[in-house]
C-alpha positions in Angstrom: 114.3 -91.4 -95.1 110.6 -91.4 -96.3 108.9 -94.3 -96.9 107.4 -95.8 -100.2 103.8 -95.4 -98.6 104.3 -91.6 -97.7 105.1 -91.2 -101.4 101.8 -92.9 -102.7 100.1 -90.9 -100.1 101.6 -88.0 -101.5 100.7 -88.7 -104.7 97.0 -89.3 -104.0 96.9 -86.3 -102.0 98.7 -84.5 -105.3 95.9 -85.6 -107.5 93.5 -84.7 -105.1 94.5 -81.2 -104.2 95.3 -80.7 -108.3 91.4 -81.2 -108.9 90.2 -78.9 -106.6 92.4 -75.8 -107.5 91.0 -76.8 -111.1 87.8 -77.1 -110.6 88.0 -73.6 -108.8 90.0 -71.8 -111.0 87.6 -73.0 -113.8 85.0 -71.1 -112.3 87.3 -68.0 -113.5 87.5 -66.2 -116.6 91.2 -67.3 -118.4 91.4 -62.9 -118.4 90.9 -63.6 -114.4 93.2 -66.6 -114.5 95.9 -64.6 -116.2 96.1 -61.2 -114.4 98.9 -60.4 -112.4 98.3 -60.8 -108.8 101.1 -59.8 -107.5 102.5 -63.8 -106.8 106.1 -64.8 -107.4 105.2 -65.8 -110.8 102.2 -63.4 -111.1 99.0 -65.0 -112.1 97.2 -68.0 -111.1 98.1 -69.1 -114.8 102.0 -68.9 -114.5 102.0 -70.5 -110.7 99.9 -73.4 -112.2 102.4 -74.1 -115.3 105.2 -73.4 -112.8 104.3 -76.3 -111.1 103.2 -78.8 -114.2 107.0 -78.0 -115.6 108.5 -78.8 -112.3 106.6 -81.7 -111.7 107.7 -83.0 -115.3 111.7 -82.2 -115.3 111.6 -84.0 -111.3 109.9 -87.2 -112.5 111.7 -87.0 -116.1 114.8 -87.4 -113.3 113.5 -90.1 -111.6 111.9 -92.5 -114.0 114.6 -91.5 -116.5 111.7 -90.6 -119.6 113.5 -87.7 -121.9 112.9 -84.3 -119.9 110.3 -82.2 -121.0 111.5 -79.6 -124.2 112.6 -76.3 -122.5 113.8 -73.2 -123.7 116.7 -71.7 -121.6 113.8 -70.4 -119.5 110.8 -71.8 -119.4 107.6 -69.7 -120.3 105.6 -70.1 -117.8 102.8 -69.1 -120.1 103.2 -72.3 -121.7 100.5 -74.9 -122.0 98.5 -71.5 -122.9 95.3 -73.3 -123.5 93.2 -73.6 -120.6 91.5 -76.6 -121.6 95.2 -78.3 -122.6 96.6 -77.4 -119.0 94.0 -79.3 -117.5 94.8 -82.1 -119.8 98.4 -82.6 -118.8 97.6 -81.6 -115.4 95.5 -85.0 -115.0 97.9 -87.2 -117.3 100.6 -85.9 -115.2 98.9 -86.5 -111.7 98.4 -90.4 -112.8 101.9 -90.7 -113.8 103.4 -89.3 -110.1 100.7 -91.9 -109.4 101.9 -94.4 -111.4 105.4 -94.0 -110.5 104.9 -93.3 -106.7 103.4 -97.2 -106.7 106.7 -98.2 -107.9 109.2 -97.1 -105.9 110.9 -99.0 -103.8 113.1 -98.1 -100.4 116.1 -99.4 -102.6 115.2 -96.8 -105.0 114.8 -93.9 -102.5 118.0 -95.3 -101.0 120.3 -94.6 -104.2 120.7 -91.0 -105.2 119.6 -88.7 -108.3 122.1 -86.4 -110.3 120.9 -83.6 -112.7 122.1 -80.5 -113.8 120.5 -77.0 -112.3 118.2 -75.3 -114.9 120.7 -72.5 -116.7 124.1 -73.2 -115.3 126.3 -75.7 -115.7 126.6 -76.8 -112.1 125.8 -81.1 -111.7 124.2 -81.9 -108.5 124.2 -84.8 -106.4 121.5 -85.6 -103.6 120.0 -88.3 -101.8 116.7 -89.3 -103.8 114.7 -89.8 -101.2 115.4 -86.3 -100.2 114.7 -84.9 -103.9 111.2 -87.1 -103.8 110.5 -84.8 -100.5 111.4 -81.8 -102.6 109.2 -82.7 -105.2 105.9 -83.2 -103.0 106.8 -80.2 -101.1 107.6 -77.9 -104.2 103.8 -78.8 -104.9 101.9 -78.4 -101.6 104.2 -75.0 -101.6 102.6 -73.9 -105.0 99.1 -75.4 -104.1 98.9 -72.9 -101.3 100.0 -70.2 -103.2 97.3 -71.3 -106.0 94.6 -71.7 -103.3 95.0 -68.1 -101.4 95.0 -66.7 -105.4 92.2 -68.2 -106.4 90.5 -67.1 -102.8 91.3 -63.6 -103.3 89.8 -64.2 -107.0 86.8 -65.1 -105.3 86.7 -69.0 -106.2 86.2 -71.5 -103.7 88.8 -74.0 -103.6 88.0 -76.8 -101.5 90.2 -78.1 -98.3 93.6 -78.7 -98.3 94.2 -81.1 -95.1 96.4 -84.1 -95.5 94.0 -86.0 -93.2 90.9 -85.8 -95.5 92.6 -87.3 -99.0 90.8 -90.7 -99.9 93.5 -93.4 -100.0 92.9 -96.3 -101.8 95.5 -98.3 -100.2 96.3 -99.6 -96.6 
């Protein structure tokens, strides 16, 4: 099982990583944010809001706030607004952040139940396991995010776990 620290550290290094990929990408054009680069979900745009919406419906299921309003699919356009991305983006980060402090091994001990996105199919896991997921799902995205805003020719900054600031023990 992970531990309640790993998650805050996760969370910190979230945040952390989140900034930079802004901070590069707003060096782009949103015409350069938005082309199709060939990526699972195209542009830099659509991988960015991929990630925002998952990181919403996972901590809508673990802190139990209403899930996020979604069409049958998402659009993965949506926010469309630069400017209003990188508002939820940092609201969001601070949440996880928020939330990570919270947890407690009893918590990440019990487990979370939802329903997969478009079926009708209930799943069951361990929560500690779907807390993994969600940290992983980002750093997964991050590095697609990073090597398409690389070949954009921004200048994301580093990525290693080692180098986040923690501002706990």
């Amino acid at each position: 099982m992970i531990s309640t620290d790993h998650c805050r550290l996760m969370a910190h290094y979230n945040r952390w990583q989140n900034t930079s990929l802004c901070d590069a990408a707003s060096t782009l054009t949103d015409a350069e944010r938005r082309r199709d680069a060939g990526a699972f979900f195209g542009s830099i745009h659509r991988t960015f809001n991929h990630l925002w919406w998952g990181d919403e419906l996972w901590l809508a299921r673990f802190d139990g706030e209403p899930k996020p309003k979604l069409a049958a699919q998402v659009d993965m356009n949506q926010p469309g607004d630069w400017q209003e991305f990188l508002a939820k983006r940092q609201q969001l980060d601070e949440r996880i952040i928020d939330w990570a402090n919270t947890l407690t091994d009893a918590f990440l001990g019990t487990e979370t139940s939802w329903v997969m996105s478009g079926t009708d199919i209930e799943m069951n896991r361990s929560t500690w396991l779907c807390v993994a997921h969600l940290f992983n799902h980002q750093t997964h995205h991050r590095g697609q995010i990073h090597c398409l805003l690389t070949a954009a020719g921004a200048s994301p900054g580093p990525t290693d776990l080692p180098l986040v600031e923690m501002p706990f023990g």
